[in-house]
C-alpha positions in Angstrom: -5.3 -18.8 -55.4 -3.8 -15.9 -53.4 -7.0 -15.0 -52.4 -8.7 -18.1 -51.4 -5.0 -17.9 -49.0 -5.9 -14.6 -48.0 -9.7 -15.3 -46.9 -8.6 -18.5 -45.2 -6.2 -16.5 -43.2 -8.9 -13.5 -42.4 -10.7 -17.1 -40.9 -8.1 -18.0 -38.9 -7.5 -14.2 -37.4 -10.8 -13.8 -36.4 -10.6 -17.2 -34.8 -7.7 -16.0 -32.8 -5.7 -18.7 -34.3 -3.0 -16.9 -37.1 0.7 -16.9 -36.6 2.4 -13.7 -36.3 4.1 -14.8 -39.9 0.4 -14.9 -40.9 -0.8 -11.9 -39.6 2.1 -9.7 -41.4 1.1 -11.5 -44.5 -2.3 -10.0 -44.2 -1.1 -7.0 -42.9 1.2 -6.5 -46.1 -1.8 -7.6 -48.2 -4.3 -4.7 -47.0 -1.6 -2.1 -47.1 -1.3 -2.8 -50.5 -2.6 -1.4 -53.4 -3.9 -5.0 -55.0 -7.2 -5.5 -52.5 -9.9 -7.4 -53.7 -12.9 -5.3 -54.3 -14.7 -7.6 -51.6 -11.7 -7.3 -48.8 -11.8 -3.6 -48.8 -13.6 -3.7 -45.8 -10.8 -5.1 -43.5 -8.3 -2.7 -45.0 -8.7 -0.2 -42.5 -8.2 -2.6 -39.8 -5.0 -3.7 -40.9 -3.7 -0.5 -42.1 -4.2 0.8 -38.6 -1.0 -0.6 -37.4 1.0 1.9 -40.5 -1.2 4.8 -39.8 -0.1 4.2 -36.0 3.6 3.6 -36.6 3.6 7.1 -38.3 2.3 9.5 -35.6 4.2 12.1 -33.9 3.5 13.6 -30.6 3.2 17.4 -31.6 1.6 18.6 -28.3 4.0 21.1 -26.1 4.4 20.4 -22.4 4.2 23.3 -20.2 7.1 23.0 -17.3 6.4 24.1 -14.2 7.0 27.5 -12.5 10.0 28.1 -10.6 9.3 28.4 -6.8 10.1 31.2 -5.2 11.8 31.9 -1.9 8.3 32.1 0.1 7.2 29.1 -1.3 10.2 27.3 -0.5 10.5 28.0 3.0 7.0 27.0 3.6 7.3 23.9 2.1 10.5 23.8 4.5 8.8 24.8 7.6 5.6 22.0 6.7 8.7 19.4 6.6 10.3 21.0 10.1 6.7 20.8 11.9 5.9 17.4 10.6 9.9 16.0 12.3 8.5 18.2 15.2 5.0 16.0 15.5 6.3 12.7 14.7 9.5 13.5 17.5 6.7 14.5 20.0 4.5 11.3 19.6 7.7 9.2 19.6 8.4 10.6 22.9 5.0 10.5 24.6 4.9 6.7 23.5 8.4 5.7 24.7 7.4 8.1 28.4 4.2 5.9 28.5 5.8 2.5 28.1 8.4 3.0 30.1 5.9 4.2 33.0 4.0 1.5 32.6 7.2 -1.2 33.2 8.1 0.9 36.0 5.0 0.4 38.0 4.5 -2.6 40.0 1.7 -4.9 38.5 0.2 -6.8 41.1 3.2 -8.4 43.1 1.0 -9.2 46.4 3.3 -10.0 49.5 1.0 -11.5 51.8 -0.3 -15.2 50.8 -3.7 -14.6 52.4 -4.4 -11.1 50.4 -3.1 -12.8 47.5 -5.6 -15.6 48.3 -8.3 -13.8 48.0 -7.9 -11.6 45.2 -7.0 -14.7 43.0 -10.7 -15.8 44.2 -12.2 -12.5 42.9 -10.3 -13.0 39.9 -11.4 -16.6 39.0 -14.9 -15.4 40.2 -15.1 -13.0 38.1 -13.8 -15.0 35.5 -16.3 -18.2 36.3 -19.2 -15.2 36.1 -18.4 -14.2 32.7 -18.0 -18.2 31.2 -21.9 -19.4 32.6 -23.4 -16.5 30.8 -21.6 -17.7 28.1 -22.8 -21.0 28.8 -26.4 -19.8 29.2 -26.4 -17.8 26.0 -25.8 -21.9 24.6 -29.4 -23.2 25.7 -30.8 -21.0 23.0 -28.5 -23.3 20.3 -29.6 -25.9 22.0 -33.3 -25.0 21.9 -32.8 -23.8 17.9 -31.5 -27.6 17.0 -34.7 -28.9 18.3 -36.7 -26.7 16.6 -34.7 -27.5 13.2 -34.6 -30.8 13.7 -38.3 -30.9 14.3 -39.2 -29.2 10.9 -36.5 -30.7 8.8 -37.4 -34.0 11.1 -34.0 -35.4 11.6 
């Protein structure tokens, strides 16, 4: 009877559906000495987890050298050149901004000057939009097409 348990319950483990109560009941089963002639099989699989339990980590760990003084100060002046590079770009970025708020970005006095760069400006602007626009007729010109072959 025990072993018609312990087949059933190799069924369910390999169907992924044994409770952990289970699975230490097979476990204690194959680490046994009792195994059925026709289970030995699955004993190694089981008596993995006991062979696992009882390894030691015998493998030495080499520490690492001291430093000496000339190794130390160059990792110190690496660290002192790096503050000196990141204070340098920190500067030239807070120069720049602050020259560009200073400077006077197209305040125009005079209504008629104003006038008229306002016109380039919209000109310009109106230039760039139609060849935008004109880049479109080719859409246009592709839904025909597709609606010819697929005959919408």
């Amino acid at each position: 009877m025990a072993l018609d348990r312990i087949e059933n319950l190799l069924e369910k483990y390999f169907e992924a559906q044994t409770t952990i109560q289970e699975e230490k009941e097979l476990k204690d089963y194959f680490t046994s000495a009792a195994v059925a002639p026709n289970l030995e099989q699955y004993k190694p699989l089981f008596g993995y987890a006991v062979q696992a339990k009882n390894e030691q980590f015998t493998a030495t760990i080499p520490l690492l050298k001291p430093q000496n003084k000339k190794s130390n100060r160059i990792v110190w002046l690496s660290i002192a050149a790096s503050a000196v590079v990141f204070l340098g770009v920190g500067l030239f970025t807070f120069e720049s901004y602050n020259k560009t708020e200073a400077q006077d970005l197209g305040t125009i006095d005079d209504p008629e000057v104003a006038f008229r760069e306002t016109q380039k400006a919209l000109n310009m602007i109106s230039t760039s939009v139609n060849k935008g626009i004109g880049g479109m007729r080719y859409l246009k010109d592709y839904e025909q097409s597709k609606n010819r072959i697929f005959k919408k």
